[in-house]
mmCIF file of the N, C-alpha and C atoms, coordinates in Angstrom:
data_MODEL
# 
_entry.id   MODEL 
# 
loop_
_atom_site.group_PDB 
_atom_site.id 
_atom_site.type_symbol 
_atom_site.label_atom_id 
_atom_site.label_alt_id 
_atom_site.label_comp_id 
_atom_site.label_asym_id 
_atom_site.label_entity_id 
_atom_site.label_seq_id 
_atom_site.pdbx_PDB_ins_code 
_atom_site.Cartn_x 
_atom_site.Cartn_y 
_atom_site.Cartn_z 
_atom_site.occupancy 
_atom_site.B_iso_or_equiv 
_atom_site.pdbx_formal_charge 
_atom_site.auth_seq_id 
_atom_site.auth_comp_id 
_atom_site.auth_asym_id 
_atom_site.auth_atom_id 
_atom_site.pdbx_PDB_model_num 
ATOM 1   N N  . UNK A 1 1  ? 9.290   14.107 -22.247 1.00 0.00 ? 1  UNK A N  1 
ATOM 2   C CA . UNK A 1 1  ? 8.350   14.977 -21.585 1.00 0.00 ? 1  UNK A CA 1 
ATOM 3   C C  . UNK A 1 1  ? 9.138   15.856 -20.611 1.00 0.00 ? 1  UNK A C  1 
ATOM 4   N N  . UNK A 1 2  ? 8.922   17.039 -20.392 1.00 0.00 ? 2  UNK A N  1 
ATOM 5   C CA . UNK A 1 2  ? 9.911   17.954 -19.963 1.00 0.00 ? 2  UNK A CA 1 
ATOM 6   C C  . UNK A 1 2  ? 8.961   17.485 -18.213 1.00 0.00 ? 2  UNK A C  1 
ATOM 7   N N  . UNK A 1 3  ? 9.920   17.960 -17.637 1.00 0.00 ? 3  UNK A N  1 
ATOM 8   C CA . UNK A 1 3  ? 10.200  17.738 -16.023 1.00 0.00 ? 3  UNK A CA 1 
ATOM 9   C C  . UNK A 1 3  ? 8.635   18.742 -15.564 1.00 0.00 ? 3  UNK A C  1 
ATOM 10  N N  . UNK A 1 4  ? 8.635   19.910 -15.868 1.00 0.00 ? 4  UNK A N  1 
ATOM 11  C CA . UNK A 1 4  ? 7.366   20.839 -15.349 1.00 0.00 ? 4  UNK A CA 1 
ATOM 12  C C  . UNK A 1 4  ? 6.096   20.225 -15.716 1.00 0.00 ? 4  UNK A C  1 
ATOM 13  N N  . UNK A 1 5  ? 6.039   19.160 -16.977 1.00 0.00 ? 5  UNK A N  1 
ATOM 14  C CA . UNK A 1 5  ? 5.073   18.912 -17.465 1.00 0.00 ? 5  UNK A CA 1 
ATOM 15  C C  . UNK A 1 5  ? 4.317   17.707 -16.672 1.00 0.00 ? 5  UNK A C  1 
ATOM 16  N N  . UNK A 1 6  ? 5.893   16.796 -16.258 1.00 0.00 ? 6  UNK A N  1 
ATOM 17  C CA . UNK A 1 6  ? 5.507   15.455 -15.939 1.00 0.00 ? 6  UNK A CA 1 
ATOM 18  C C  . UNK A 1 6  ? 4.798   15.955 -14.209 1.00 0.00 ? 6  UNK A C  1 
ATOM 19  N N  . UNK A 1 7  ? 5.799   16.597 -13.678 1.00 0.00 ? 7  UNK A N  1 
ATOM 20  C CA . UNK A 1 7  ? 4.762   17.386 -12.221 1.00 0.00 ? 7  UNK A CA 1 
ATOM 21  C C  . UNK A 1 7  ? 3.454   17.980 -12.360 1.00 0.00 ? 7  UNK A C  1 
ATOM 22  N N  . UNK A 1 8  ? 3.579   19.130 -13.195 1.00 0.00 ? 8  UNK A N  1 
ATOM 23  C CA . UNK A 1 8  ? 1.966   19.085 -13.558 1.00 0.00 ? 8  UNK A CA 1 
ATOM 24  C C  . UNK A 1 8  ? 0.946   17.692 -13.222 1.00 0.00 ? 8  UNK A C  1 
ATOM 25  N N  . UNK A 1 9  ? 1.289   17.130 -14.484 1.00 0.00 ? 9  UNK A N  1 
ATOM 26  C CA . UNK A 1 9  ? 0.182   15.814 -14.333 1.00 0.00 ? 9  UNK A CA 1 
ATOM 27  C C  . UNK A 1 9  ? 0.023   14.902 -13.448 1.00 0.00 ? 9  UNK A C  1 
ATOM 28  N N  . UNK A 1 10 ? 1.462   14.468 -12.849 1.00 0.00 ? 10 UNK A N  1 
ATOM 29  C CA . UNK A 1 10 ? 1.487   13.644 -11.567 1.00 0.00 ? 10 UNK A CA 1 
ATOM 30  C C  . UNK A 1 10 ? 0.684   14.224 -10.481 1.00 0.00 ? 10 UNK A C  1 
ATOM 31  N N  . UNK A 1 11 ? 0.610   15.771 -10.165 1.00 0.00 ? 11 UNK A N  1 
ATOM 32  C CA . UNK A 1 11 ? -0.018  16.252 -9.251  1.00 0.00 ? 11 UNK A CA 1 
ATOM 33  C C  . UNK A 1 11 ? -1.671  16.159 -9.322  1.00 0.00 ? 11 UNK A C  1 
ATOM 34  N N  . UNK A 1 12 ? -1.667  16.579 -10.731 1.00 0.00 ? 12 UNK A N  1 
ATOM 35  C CA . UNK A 1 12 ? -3.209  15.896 -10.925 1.00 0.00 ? 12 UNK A CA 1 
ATOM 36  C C  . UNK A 1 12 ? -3.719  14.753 -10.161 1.00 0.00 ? 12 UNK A C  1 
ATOM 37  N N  . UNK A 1 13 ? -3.253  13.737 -11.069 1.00 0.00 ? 13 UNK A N  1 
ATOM 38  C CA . UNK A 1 13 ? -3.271  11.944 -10.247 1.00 0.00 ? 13 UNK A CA 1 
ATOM 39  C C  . UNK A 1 13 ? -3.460  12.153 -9.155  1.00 0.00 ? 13 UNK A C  1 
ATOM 40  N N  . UNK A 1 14 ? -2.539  12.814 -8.200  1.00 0.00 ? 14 UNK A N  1 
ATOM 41  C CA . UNK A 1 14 ? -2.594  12.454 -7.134  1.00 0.00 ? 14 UNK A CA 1 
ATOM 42  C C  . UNK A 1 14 ? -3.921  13.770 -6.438  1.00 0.00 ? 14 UNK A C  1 
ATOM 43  N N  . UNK A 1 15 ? -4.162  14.832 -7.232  1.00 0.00 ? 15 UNK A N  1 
ATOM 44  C CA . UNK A 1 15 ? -5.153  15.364 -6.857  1.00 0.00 ? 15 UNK A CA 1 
ATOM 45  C C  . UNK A 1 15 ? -6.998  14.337 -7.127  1.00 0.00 ? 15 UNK A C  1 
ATOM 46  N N  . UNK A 1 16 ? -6.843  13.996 -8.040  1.00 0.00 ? 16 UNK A N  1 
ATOM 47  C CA . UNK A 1 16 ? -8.166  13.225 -8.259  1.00 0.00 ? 16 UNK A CA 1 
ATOM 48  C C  . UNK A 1 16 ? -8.137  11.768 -7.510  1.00 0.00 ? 16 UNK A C  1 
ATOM 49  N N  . UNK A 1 17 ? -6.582  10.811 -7.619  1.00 0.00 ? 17 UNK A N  1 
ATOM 50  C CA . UNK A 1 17 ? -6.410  9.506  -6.639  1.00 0.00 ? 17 UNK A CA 1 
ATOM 51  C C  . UNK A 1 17 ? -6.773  9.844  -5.550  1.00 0.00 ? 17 UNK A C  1 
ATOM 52  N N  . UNK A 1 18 ? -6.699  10.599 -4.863  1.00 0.00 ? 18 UNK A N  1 
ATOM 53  C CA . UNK A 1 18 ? -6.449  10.946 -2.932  1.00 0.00 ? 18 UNK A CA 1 
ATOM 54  C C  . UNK A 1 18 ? -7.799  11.175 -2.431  1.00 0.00 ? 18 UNK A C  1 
ATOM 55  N N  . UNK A 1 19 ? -8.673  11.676 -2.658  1.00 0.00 ? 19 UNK A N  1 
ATOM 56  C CA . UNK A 1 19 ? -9.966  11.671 -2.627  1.00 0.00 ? 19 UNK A CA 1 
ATOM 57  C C  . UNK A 1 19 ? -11.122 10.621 -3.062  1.00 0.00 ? 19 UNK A C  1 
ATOM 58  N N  . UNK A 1 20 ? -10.836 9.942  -4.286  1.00 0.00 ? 20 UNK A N  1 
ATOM 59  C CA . UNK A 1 20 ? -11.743 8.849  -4.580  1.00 0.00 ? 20 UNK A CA 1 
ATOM 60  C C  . UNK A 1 20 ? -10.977 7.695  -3.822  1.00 0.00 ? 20 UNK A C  1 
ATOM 61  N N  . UNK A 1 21 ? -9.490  7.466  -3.582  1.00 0.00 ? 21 UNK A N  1 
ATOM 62  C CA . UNK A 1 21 ? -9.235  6.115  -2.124  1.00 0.00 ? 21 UNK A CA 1 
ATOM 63  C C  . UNK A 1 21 ? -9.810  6.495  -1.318  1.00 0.00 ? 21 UNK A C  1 
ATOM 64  N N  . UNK A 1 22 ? -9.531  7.951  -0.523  1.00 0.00 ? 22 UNK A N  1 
ATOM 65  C CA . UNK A 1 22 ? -10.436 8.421  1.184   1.00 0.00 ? 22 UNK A CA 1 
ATOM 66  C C  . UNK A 1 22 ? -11.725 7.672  0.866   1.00 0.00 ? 22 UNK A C  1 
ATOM 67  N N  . UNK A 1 23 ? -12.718 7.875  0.147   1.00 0.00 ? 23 UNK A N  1 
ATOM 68  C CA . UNK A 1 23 ? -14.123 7.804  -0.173  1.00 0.00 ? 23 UNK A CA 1 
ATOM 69  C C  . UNK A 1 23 ? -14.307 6.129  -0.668  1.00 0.00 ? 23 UNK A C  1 
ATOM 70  N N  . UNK A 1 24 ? -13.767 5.449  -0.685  1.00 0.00 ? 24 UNK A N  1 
ATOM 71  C CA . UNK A 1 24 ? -13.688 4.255  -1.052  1.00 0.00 ? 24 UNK A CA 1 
ATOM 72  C C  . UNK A 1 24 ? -13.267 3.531  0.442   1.00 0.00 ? 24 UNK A C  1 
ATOM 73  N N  . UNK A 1 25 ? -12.184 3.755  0.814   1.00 0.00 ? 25 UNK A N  1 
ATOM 74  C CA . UNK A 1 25 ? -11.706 3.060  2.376   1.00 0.00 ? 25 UNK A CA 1 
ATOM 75  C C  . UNK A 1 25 ? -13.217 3.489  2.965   1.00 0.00 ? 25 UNK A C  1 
ATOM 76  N N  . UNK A 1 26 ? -13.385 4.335  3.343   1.00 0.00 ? 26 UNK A N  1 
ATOM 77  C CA . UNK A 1 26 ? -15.088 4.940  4.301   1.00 0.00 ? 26 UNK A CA 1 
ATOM 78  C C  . UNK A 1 26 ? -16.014 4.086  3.935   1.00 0.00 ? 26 UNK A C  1 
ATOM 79  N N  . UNK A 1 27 ? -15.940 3.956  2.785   1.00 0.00 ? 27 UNK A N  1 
ATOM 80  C CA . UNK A 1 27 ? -17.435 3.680  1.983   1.00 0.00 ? 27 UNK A CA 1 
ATOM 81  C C  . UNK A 1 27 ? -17.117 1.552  2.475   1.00 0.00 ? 27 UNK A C  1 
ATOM 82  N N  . UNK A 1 28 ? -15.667 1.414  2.185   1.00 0.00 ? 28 UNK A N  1 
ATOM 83  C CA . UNK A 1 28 ? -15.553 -0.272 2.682   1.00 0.00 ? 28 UNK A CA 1 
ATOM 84  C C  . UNK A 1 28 ? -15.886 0.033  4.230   1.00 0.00 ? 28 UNK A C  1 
ATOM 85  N N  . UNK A 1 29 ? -15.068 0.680  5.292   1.00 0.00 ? 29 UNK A N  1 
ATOM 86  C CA . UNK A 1 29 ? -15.166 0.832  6.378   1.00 0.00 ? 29 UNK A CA 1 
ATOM 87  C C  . UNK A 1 29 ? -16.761 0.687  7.262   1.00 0.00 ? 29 UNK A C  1 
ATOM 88  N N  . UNK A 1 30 ? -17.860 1.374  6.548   1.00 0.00 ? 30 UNK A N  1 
ATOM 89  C CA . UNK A 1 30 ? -18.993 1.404  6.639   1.00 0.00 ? 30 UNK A CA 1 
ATOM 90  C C  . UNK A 1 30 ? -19.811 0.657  6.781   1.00 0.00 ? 30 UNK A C  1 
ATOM 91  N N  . UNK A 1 31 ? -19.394 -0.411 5.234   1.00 0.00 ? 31 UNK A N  1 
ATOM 92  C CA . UNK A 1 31 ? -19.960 -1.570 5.086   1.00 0.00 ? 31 UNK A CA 1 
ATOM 93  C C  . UNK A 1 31 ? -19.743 -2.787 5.508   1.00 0.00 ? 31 UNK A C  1 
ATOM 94  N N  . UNK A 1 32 ? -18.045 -2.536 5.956   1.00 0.00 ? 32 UNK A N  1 
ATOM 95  C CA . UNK A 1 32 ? -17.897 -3.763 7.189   1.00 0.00 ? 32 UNK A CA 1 
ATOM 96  C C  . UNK A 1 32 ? -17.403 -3.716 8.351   1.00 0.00 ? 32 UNK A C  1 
ATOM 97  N N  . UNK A 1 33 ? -17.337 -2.403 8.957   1.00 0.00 ? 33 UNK A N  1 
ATOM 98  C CA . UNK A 1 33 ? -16.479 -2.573 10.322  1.00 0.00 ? 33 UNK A CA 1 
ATOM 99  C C  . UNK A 1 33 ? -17.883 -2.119 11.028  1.00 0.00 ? 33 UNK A C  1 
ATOM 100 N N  . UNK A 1 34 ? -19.193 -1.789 11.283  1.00 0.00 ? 34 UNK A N  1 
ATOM 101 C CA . UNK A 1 34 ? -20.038 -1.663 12.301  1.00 0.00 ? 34 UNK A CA 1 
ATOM 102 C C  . UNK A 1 34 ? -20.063 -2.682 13.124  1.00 0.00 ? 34 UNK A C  1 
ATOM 103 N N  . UNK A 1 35 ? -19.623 -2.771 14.101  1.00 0.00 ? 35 UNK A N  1 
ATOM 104 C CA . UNK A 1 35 ? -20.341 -3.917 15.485  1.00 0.00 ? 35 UNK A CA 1 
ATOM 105 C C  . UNK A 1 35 ? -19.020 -4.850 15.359  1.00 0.00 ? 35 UNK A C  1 
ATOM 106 N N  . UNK A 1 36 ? -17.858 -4.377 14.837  1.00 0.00 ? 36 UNK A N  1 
ATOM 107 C CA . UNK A 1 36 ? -16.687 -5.428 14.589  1.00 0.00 ? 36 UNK A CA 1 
ATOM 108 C C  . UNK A 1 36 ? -15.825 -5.189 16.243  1.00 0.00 ? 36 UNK A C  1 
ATOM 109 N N  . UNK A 1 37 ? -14.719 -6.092 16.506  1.00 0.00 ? 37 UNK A N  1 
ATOM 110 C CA . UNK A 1 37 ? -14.394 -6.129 17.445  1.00 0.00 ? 37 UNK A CA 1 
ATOM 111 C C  . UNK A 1 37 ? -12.903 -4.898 17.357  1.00 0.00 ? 37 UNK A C  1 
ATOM 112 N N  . UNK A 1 38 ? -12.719 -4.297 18.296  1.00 0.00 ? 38 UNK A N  1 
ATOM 113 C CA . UNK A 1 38 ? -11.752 -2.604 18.642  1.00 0.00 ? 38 UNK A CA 1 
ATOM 114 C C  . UNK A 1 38 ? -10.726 -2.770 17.993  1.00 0.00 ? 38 UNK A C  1 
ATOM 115 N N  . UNK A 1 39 ? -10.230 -4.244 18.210  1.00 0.00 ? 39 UNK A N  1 
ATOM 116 C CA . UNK A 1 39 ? -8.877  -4.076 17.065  1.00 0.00 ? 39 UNK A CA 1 
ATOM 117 C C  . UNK A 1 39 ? -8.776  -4.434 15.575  1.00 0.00 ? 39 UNK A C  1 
ATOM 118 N N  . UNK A 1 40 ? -9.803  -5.234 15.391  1.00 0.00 ? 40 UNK A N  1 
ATOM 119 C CA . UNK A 1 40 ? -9.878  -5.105 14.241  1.00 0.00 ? 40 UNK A CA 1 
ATOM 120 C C  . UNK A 1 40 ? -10.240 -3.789 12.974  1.00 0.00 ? 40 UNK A C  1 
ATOM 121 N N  . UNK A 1 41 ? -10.992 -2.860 13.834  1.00 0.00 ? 41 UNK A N  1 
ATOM 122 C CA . UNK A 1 41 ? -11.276 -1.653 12.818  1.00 0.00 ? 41 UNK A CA 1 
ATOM 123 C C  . UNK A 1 41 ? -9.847  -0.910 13.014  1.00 0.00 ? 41 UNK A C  1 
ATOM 124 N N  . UNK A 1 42 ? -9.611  -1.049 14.462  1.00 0.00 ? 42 UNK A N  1 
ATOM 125 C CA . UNK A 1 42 ? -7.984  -0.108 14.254  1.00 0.00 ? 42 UNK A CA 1 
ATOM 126 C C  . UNK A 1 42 ? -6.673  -0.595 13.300  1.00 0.00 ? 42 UNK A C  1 
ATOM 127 N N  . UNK A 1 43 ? -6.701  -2.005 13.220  1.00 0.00 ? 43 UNK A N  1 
ATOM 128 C CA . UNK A 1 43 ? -5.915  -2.772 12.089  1.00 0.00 ? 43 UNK A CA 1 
ATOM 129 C C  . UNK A 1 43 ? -6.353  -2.200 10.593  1.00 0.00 ? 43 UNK A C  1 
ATOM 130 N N  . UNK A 1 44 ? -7.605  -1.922 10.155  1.00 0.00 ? 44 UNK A N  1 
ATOM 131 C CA . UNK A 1 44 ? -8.185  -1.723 8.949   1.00 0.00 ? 44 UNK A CA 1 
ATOM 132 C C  . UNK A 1 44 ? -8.125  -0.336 9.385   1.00 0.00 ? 44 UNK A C  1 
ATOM 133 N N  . UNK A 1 45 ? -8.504  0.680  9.702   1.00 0.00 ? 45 UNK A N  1 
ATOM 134 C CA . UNK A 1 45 ? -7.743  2.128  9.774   1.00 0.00 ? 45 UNK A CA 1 
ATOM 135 C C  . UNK A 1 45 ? -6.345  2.510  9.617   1.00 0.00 ? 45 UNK A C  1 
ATOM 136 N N  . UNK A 1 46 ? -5.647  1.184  10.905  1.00 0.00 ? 46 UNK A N  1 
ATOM 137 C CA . UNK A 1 46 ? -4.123  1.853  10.420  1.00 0.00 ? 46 UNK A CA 1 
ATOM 138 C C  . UNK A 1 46 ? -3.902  1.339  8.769   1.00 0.00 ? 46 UNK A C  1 
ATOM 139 N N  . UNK A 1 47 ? -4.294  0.538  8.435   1.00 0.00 ? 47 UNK A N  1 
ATOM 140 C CA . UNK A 1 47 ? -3.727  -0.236 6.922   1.00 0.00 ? 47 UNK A CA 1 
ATOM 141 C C  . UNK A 1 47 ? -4.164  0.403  6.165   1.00 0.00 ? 47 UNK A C  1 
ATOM 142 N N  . UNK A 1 48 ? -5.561  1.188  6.053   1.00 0.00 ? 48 UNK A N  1 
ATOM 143 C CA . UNK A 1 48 ? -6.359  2.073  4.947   1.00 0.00 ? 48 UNK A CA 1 
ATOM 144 C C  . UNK A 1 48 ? -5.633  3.255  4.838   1.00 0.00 ? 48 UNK A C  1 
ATOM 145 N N  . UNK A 1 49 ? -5.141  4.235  6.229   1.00 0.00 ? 49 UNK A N  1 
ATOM 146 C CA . UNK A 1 49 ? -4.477  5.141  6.608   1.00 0.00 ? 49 UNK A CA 1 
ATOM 147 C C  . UNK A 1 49 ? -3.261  5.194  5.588   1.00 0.00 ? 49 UNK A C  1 
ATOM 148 N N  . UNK A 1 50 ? -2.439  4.170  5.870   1.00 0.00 ? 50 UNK A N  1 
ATOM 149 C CA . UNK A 1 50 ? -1.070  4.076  4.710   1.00 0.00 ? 50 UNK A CA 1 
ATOM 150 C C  . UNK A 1 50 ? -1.110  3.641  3.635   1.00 0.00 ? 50 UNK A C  1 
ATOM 151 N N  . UNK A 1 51 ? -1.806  2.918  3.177   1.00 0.00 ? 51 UNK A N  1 
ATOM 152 C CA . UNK A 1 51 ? -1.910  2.052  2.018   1.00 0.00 ? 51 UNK A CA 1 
ATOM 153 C C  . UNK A 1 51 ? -1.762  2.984  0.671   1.00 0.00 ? 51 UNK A C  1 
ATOM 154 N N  . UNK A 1 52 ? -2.333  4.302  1.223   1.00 0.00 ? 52 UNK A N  1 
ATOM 155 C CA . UNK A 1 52 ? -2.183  5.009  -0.239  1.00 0.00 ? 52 UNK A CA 1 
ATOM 156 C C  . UNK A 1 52 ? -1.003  5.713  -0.409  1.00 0.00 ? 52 UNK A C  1 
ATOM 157 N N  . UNK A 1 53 ? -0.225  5.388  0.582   1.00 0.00 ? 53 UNK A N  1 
ATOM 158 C CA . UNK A 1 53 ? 1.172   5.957  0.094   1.00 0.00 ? 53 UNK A CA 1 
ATOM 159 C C  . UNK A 1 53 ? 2.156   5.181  -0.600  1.00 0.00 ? 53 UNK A C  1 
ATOM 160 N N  . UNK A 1 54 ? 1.490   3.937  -0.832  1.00 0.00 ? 54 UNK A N  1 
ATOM 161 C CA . UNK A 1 54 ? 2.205   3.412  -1.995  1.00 0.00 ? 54 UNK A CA 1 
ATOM 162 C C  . UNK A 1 54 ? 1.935   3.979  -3.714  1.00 0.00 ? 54 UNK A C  1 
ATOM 163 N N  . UNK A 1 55 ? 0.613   3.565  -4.028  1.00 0.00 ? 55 UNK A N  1 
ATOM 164 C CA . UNK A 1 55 ? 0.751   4.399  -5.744  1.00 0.00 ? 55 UNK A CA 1 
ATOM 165 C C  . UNK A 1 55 ? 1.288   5.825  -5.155  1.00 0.00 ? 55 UNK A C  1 
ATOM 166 N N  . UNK A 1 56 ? 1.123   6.633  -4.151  1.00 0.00 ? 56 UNK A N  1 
ATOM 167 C CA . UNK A 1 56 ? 1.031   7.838  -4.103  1.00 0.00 ? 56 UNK A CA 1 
ATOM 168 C C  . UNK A 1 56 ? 2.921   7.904  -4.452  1.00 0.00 ? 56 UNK A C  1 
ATOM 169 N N  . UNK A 1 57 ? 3.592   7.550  -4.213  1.00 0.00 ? 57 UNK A N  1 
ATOM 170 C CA . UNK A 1 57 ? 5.246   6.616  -3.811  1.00 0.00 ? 57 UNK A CA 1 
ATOM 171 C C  . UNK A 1 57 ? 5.747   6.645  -5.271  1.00 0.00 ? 57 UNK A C  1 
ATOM 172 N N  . UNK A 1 58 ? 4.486   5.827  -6.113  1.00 0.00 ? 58 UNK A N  1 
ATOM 173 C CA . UNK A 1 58 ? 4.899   5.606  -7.194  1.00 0.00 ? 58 UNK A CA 1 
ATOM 174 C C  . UNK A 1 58 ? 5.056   6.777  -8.860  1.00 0.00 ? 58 UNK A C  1 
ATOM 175 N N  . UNK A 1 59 ? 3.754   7.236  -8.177  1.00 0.00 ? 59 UNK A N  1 
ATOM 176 C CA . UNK A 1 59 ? 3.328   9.047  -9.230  1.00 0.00 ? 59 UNK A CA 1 
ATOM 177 C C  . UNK A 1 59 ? 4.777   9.676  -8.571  1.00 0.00 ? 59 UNK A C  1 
ATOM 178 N N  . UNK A 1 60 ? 4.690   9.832  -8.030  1.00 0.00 ? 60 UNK A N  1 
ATOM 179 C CA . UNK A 1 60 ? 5.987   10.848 -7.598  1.00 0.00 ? 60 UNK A CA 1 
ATOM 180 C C  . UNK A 1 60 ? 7.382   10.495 -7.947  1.00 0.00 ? 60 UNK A C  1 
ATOM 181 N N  . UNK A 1 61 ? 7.854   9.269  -7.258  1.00 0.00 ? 61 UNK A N  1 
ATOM 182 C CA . UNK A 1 61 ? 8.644   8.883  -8.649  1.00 0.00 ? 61 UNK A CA 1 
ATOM 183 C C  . UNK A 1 61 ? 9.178   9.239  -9.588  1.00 0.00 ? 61 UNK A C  1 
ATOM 184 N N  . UNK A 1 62 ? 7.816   8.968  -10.100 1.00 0.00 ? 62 UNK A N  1 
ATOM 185 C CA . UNK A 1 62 ? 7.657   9.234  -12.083 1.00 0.00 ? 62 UNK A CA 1 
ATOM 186 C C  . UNK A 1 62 ? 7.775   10.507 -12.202 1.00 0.00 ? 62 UNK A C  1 
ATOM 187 N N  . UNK A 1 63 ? 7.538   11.382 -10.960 1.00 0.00 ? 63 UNK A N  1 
ATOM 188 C CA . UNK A 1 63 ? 6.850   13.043 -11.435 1.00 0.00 ? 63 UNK A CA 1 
ATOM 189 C C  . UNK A 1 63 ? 9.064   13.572 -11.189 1.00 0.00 ? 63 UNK A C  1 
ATOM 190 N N  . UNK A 1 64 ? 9.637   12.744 -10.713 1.00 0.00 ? 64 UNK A N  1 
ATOM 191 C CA . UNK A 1 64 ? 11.328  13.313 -10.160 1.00 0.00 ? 64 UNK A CA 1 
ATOM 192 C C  . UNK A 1 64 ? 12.223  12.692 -11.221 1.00 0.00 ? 64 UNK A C  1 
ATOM 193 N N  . UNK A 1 65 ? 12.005  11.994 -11.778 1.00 0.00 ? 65 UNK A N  1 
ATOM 194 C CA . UNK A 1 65 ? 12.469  10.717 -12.496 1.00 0.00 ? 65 UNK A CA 1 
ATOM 195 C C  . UNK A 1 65 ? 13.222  11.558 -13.367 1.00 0.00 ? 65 UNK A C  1 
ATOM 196 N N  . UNK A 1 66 ? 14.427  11.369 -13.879 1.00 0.00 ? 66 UNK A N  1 
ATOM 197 C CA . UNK A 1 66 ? 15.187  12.543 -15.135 1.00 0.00 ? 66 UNK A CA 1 
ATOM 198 C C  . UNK A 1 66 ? 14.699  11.878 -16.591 1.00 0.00 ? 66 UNK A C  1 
ATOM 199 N N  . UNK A 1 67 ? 14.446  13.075 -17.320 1.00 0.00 ? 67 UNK A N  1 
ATOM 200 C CA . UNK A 1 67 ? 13.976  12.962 -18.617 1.00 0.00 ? 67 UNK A CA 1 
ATOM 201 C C  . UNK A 1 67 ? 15.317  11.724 -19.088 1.00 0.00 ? 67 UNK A C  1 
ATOM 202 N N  . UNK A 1 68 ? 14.448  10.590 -19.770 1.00 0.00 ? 68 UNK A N  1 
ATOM 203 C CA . UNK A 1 68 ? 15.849  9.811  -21.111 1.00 0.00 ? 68 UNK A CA 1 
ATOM 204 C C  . UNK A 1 68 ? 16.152  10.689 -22.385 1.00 0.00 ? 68 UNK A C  1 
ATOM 205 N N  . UNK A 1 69 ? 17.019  10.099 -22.428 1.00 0.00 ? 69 UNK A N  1 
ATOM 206 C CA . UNK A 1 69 ? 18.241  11.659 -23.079 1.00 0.00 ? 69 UNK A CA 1 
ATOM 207 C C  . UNK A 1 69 ? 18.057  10.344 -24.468 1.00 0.00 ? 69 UNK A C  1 
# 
């Protein structure tokens, strides 16, 4: 798969991934951090906050990665 192609699509992924995690962390956040105690929602913010830079870590990667010859 040529190099322009594999960026193309990786960017996709990460255009359609990045928005349905945001909307998923909120949507958990919602349903369990009301009336929780200050550090615990800031523990589950900072962890929701980064967490997606792992697959995000991993598409990219793949999207730099040199074609096998």
């Amino acid at each position: 798969m040529s190099p322009r192609l594999k960026k193309f699509i990786g960017t996709l992924i990460l255009f359609a991934f990045l928005p349905f995690y945001t909307l998923t962390a909120m949507v958990f956040a919602v349903a369990l951090l009301p009336g929780q105690n200050f550090w615990l929602q800031a523990l589950y913010y900072a962890v929701a906050g980064l967490l997606w830079v792992l697959p995000a870590g991993v598409v990219v990667t793949w999207m730099y990665r040199a074609p096998k010859r």
